[in-house]
Every structure is written in C-alpha cells, then in structure tokens.
C-alpha positions in Angstrom: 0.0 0.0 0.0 1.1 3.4 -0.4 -0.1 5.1 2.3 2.5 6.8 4.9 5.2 6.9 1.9 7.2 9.9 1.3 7.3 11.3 -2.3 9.5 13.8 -3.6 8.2 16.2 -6.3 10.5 18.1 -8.6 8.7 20.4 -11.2 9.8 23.3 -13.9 7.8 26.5 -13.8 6.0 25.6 -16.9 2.0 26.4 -16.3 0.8 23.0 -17.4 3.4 21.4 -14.5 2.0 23.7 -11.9 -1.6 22.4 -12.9 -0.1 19.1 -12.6 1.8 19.3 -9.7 -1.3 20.3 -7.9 -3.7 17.6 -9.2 -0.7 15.4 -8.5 -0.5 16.9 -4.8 -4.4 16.5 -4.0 -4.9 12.8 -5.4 -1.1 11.9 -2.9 -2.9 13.6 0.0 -6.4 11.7 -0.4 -4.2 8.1 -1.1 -2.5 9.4 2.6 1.2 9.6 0.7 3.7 12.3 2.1 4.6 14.9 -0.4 7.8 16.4 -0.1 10.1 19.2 -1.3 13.5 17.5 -0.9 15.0 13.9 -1.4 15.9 12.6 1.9 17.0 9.0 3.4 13.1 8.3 4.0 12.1 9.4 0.3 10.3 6.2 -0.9 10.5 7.9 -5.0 11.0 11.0 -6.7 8.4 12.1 -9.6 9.3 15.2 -11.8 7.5 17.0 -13.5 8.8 18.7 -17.4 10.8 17.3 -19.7 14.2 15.6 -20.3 15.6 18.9 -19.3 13.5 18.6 -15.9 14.6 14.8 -15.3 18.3 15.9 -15.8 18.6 18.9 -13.8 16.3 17.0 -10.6 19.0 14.4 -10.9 21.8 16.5 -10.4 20.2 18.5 -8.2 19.4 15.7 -5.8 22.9 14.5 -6.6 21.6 11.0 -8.6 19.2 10.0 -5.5 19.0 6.3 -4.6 15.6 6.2 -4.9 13.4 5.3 -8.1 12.6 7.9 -10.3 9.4 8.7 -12.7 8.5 11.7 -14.9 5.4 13.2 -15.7 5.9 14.8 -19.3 5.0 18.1 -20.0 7.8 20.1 -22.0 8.6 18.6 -25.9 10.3 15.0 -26.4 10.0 13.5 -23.1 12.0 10.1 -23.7 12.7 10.0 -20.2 9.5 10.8 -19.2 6.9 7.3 -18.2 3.9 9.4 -18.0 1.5 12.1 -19.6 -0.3 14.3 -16.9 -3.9 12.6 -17.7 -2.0 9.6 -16.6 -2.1 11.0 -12.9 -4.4 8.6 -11.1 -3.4 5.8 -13.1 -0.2 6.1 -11.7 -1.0 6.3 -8.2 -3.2 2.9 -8.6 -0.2 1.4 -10.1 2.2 2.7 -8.0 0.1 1.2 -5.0 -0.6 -2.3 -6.3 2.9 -2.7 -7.5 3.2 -3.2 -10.8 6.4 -1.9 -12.1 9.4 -2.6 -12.4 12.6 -0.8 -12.0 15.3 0.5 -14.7 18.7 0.8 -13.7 20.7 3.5 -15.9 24.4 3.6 -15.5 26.1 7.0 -14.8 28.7 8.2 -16.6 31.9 9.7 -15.1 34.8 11.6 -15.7 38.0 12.4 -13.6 39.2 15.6 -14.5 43.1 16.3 -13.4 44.7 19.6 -14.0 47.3 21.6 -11.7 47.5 18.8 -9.3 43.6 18.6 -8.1 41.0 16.2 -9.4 37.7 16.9 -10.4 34.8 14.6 -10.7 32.0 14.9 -12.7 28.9 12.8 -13.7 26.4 12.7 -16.6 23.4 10.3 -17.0 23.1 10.8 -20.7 27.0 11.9 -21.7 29.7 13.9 -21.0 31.3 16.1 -23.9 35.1 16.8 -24.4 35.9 20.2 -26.7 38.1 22.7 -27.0 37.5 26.4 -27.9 34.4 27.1 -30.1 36.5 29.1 -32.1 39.4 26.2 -32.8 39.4 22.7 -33.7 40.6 20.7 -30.1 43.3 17.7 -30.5 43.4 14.5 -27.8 45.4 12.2 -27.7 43.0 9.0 -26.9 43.6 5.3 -25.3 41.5 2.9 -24.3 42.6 0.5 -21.3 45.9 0.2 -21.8 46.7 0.9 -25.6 46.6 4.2 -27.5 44.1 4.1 -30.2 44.5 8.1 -32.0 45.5 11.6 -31.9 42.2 13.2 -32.4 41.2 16.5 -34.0 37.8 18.3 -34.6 35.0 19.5 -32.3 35.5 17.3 -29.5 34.0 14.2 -28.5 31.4 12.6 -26.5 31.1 10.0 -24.1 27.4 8.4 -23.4 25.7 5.8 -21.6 23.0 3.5 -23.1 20.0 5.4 -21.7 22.1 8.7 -23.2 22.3 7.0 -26.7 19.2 8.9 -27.6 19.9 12.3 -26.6 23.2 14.5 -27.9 24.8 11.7 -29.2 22.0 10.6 -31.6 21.8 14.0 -32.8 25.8 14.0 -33.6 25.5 10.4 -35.3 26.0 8.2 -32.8 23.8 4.8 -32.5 20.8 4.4 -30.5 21.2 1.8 -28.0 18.6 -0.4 -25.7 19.6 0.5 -22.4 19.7 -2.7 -21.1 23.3 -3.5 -22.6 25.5 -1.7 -20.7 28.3 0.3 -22.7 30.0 3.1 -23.7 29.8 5.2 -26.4 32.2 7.3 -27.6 30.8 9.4 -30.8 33.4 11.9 -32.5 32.2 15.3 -32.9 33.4 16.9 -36.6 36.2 14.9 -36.8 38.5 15.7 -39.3 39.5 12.8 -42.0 42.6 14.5 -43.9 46.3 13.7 -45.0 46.9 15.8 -41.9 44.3 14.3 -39.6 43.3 11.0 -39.2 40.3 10.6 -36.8 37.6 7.9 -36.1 34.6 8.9 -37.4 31.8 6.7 -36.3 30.8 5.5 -33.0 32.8 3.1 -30.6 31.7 1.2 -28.1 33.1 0.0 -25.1 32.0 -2.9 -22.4 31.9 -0.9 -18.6 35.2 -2.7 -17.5 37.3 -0.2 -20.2 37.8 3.4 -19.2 38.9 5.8 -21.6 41.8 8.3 -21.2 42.2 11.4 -22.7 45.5 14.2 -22.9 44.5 17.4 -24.4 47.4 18.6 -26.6 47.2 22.5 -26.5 48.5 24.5 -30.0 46.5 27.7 -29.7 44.3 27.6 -26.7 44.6 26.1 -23.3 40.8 26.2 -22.9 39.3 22.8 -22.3 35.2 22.6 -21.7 33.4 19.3 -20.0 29.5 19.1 -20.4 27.9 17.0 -18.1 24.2 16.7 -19.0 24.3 20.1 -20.3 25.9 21.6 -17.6 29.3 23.2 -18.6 32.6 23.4 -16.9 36.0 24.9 -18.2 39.1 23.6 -17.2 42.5 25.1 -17.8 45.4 23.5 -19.3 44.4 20.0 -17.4 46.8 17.5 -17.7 44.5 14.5 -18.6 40.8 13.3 -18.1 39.5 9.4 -17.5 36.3 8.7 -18.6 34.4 5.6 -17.0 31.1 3.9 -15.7 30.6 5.5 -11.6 29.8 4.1 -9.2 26.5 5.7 -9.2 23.2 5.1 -11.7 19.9 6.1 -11.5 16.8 4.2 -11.0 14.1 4.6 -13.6 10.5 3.2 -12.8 8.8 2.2 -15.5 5.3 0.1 -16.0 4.7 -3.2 -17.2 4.0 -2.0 -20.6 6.9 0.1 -21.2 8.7 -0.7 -24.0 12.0 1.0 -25.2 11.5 0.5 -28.8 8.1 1.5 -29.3 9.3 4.7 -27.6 12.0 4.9 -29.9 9.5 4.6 -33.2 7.1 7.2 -31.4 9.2 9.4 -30.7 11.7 9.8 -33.4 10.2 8.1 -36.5 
C-alpha cells in the first residue's frame, strides 16, 4: 500500500506542471502519501514533472538520489518521461498495487586532473570533451591500456546507453537499448585529412574499459566538460578518465513500457 510513503516532487515553472503538480499533490494527500520538497533518506520515489531537461537537472540536483525515479511529461520530447499528466491517477493505482518494475541506468563519469587537483564529474546521458568554439581541439585518446589516435575536430562525446538517444544521436552516434551496458564514444566533426586521421563513427566500449584522454594544446589552453548540459572549463588540465561511476539512477517504468516503441514514437 502506499499510504504513509514519502514522495519527492521536482517540477519546472511551466503552467501546465504547476496544474499538474497540484492535481498530482491532491490525489497523494487523499491516497494518505507524504509529499515532499526534498529527497531525503526516508524518500520512498522521486516524480518530476517537465521534460528531459527537468529529469536531468532534478537528478543532479538531488545528486543522482537512490531512490526510483518517474517523470510526468509536460515540456517537448519527453523520452525519459513514463507518464503524460492525464495519466495522474493511473499512476497512483499502479504505483500502490505494484506493478512496475525498475530501470537501472548507468552513470557516466569523468575524472578531470589539472594543476595537481582532481575533479569529478557525472552525466546520465554523456559527458562532452571540446576545445574552444573558435578552434578545432586535438586529444590524444587510449583505451585500457593501448593508445588508439590523436584526435582532431569539435570534441568528442562520451554516453551511456540510456544517453544514446539524446546529444549523441543527434551527432550520429547509435541508438542503443539501455539494457546492454556500454560506452559510447561518438566523435564530434572529426576531421579525416592527409593531416588528420580521426575515427569517425561510434565506438563502443564494455563498462570494464575506461577511456583516457591528454588534451594537446597549440592555440588555446581552454578545455570545456558538459555534463548533461551543464558546462565546466578547465585550464590547461593535464589528462581526463572517462568511465562507468559508481552511481546510476533508478528509472521506474510500467509493465507496458517498451523501449523500442518509444523509440519509433518518438523519433520516426
């Protein structure tokens, strides 16, 4: 039953999410569920209410909670998103008989080292590697152990299965069902000359492999990470790792979820 459980609501500022939000509030009070402002150690599940924007930025706010997550769409794409705000009630009867089942997304992670401290940051779609927008960037790449190229172009970036869909499908990169747990790494405008030779499709890696990265700096020391979005510049670092953390995110999704009919609905 679902009564006495604590629920976390996280919304945007959108009109149609504050009508939800407060449908969603009265039918949680009359099914006696607790809801709350803030993810804490006796948050039972965390709904948000928007769009893939929303999702991201209440995961990083919360700091990737341990506690399942569902979204209530109300911004554009929603891929992320399990429900539509008519869905409301249906929901809570669901929710309260038990019939879902949980999605675990993998978080990816990079180590950042530059002037001797180390910087972590985490991304549950990707993380993105460039330079300058006004120069091509060049890395010198390995994976494991071996060193695979000297890279040069826009960047490139790093996603995890349940990221697949978002930036990375958009640069070329592969869609992937996010139950096989990998890597991507997906070149941004490589360049393919006499003078450069990068990779210019996708690679994939199995979660054991992390990838290393040395910027080499000709015009600009300027090196920016996006995490989800999020942007961070880093000066002259001296190398980044890229790898599955520690952390993931738990997705809850209904017994009739299915990936790829979400894929063909929402992209073909």
């Amino acid at each position: 039953m679902t009564k006495g459980k604590k629920i976390c609501i996280y919304s945007n500022n959108t009109e149609v999410s504050r009508d939800t939000e407060t449908l969603l509030r009265d039918k949680f009070a009359g099914a006696g569920i607790v809801a709350q402002d803030i993810v804490g150690e006796d948050t039972d599940l965390l709904v948000v209410i928007g769009g893939d924007g929303s999702m991201l930025s209440a995961v990083h706010k919360f700091d990737f909670p341990g506690v399942p997550i569902i979204g209530i769409n109300t911004g554009h794409l929603g891929f992320f998103q399990e429900l539509a705000p008519e869905d409301v009630s249906l929901f809570i009867e669901k929710y309260e008989s038990g019939e879902f089942n949980i999605q675990k997304s993998s978080v990816v992670q990079a180590e950042v080292y530059a002037g001797g401290e180390r910087d972590v940051l985490k991304g549950l779609n990707e993380i993105v590697i460039r330079g300058s927008h006004s120069y091509s960037t060049h890395l010198t790449i390995s994976i494991g152990d071996s060193f695979i190229e000297n890279f040069s172009g826009d960047g490139i970036l790093v996603a995890s299965s349940s990221g697949s869909t978002a930036y990375n499908y958009s640069v070329g990169g592969s869609i992937v069902d996010p139950r096989i747990d990998v890597l991507q790494v997906t070149p941004i405008a490589p360049m393919n000359t006499t003078a450069y030779r990068s990779f210019t499709s996708s690679l994939l890696l199995p979660p054991e492999l992390t990838l290393d990265v040395v910027p080499e700096f000709k015009r600009d020391d300027t090196i920016y990470l996006i995490n989800d979005g999020f942007e961070h510049t880093y000066f002259s670092p001296d190398h980044i790792k890229i790898e599955f953390s520690d952390s993931a995110v738990d997705l809850l999704r209904f017994e009739s979820y299915d990936f790829w009919n979400k894929v063909k609905t929402k992209f073909l």
